[in-house]
N, C-alpha and C positions, 0 to 999 in steps of 0.2 A: 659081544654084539657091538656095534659099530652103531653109537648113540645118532648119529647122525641120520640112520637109517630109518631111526624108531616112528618119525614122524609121517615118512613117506607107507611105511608098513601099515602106518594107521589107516592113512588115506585110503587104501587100497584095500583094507578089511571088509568086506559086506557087511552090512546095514544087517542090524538084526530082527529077525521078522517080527512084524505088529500082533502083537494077541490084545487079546479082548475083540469087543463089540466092532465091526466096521463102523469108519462114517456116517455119520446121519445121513449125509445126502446119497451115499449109495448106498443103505441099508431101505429107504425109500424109495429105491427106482421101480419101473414097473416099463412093460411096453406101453403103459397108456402115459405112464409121464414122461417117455423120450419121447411119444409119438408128438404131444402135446407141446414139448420142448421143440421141435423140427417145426412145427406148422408155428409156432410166436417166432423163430429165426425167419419165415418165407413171409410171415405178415410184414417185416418189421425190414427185411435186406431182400428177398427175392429168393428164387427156386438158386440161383446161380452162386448165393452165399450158402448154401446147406453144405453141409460137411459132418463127419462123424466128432468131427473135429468142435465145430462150433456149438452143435446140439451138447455134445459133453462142457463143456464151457460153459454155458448158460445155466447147466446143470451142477456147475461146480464138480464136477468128476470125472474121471481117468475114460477118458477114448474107450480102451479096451473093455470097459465095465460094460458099453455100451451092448456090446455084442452078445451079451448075454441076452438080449431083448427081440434083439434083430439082426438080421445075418450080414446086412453090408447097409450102402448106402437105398439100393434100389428098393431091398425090402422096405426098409425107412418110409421111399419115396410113397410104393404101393399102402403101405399103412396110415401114412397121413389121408393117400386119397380114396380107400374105405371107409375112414372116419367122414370125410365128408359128405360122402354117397348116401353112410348111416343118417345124417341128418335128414334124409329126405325121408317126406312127411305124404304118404299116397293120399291124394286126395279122394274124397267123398264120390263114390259114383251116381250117377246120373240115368237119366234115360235118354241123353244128348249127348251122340258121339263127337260134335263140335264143342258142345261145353268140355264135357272129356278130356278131349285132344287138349285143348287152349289150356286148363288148371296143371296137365301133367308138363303141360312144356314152361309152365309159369313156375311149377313147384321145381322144376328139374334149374331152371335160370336162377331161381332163388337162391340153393346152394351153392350152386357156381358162383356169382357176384357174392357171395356171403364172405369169401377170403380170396379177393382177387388174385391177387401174387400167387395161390394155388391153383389158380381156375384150371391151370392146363393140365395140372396132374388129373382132374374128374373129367376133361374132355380127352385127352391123349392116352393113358393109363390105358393098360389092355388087361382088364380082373377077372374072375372067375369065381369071386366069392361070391358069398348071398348080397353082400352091399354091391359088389360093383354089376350082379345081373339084377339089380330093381329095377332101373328104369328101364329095362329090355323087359320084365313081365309088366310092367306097369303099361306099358305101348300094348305088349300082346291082350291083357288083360282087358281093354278096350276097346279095339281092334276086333276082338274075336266075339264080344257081344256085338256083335252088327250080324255077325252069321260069316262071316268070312273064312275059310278056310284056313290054317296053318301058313301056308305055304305063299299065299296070299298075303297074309297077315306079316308075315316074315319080311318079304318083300315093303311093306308099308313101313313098316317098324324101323328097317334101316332106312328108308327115306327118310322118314320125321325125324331120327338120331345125328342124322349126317348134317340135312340142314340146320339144325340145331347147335352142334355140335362149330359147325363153320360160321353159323350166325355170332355164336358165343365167344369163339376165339378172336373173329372181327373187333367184337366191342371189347374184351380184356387185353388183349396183347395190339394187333397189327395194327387196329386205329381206323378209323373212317376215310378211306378215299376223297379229299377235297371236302370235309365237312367236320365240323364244328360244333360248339354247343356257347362257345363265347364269343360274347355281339360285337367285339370289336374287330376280332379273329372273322366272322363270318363277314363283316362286310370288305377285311381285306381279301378274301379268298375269292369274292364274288368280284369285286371290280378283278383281281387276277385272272378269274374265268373269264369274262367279259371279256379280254382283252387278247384273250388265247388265240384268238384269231379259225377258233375252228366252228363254224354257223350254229350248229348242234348244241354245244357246249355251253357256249356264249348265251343260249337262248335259254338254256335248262341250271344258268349259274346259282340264281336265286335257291334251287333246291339243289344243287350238289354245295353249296357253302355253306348248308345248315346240316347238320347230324341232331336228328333229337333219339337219343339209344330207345326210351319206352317207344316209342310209335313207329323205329324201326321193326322191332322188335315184332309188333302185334301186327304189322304190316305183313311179315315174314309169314308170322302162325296162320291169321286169316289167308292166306293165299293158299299155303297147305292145306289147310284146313279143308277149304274148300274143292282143292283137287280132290284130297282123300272119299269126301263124300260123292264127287260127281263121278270117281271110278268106283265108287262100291254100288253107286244108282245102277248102272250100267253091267254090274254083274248082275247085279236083280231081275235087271230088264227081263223079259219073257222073250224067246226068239221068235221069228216071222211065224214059227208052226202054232207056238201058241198066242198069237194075236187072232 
């Protein structure tokens, strides 16, 4: 044997397999503590830092460990945003389908602003589990005590989601069109309008320079709100025969 050899032989030996007990920290994983491990990476870096990579990292253990838990990154994604759907809390009913309306879409914003960096996973997310259709029976559930039809109600249901849904993504992600919430920011925003040179604009600067998110917000619901009830008066209505 050719001593020289013996060192390079070594190197190239396989590692000999580990017995006993795994890891403490993989010997604890679970899918609720990657899930929980992935939503503190999107608190902390954003939806754009997740990786199977990073979640195992924080978790001090092997990437592939991970997959025992969850099948790729998307499952991950879907899981984190059931967990947050689960935290929705049905509000108390009522005999007011405008209180109704107003608590489900305040209980629904609640969740969402609860882990901003997630928001878009509970507004974009297309789920099919019991968490991600709540807030689809919680609208129907509503909805359908007024006396309304399914079909009807179905029809309502995606209205109130949609605009919600676009209200939502406005205030987490895209940001306010020419408006603000800091007073130095708005009065540079407003002499800018002013100056835009367009009549309309210039005259309405005062309120596109200011963004106040709660009283868009309830601005938003009260207007719905209000549609919903004056189309459901109007099915009520009695036709000419029975007047």
């Amino acid at each position: 044997m050719n001593p020289a050899a013996a060192p390079s032989a070594a190197l190239n030996r396989p590692a000999p397999a580990r017995r006993g007990r795994p890891p403490k920290a993989q010997k604890q994983l679970s899918r609720a503590a990657v899930r929980a491990a992935a939503l503190a990476v999107i608190d902390a870096e954003g939806i754009d830092a997740l990786s199977m990579r990073t979640v195992s990292r924080s978790l001090s253990v092997d990437a592939k460990s991970l997959y025992h838990y969850v099948q790729d990154k998307d499952d991950l994604l879907d899981a984190v945003a059931e967990y947050l759907l689960e935290q929705l809390i049905p509000p108390a009913e009522t005999d007011s389908l405008e209180d109704d309306l107003r608590a489900w879409a305040h209980e629904f914003r609640r969740i969402t602003l609860a882990h901003p960096q997630a928001a878009t996973l509970v507004l974009t997310r297309q789920l099919s589990s019991t968490a991600g259709l709540s807030p689809v029976e919680g609208a129907l559930s509503v909805l359908r005590r007024t006396g309304c039809g399914p079909e009807v109600a179905v029809h309502l249901m995606r209205t109130l989601l949609a605009t919600l849904i676009g209200t939502l993504l406005r205030e987490v992600s895209a940001g306010p069109t020419f408006g603000t919430a800091e007073p130095a920011e708005i009065a540079r925003r407003q002499s800018m309008l002013e100056l835009s040179g367009l009549p309309q604009v210039a005259m309405a600067a005062p309120y596109l320079a200011r963004f106040d998110r709660d009283r868009e917000f309830d601005f938003t619901i009260d207007l719905l709100v209000g549609l919903f009830t004056a189309r459901l008066a109007d099915n009520e209505a009695p036709g000419p025969a029975g007047r």
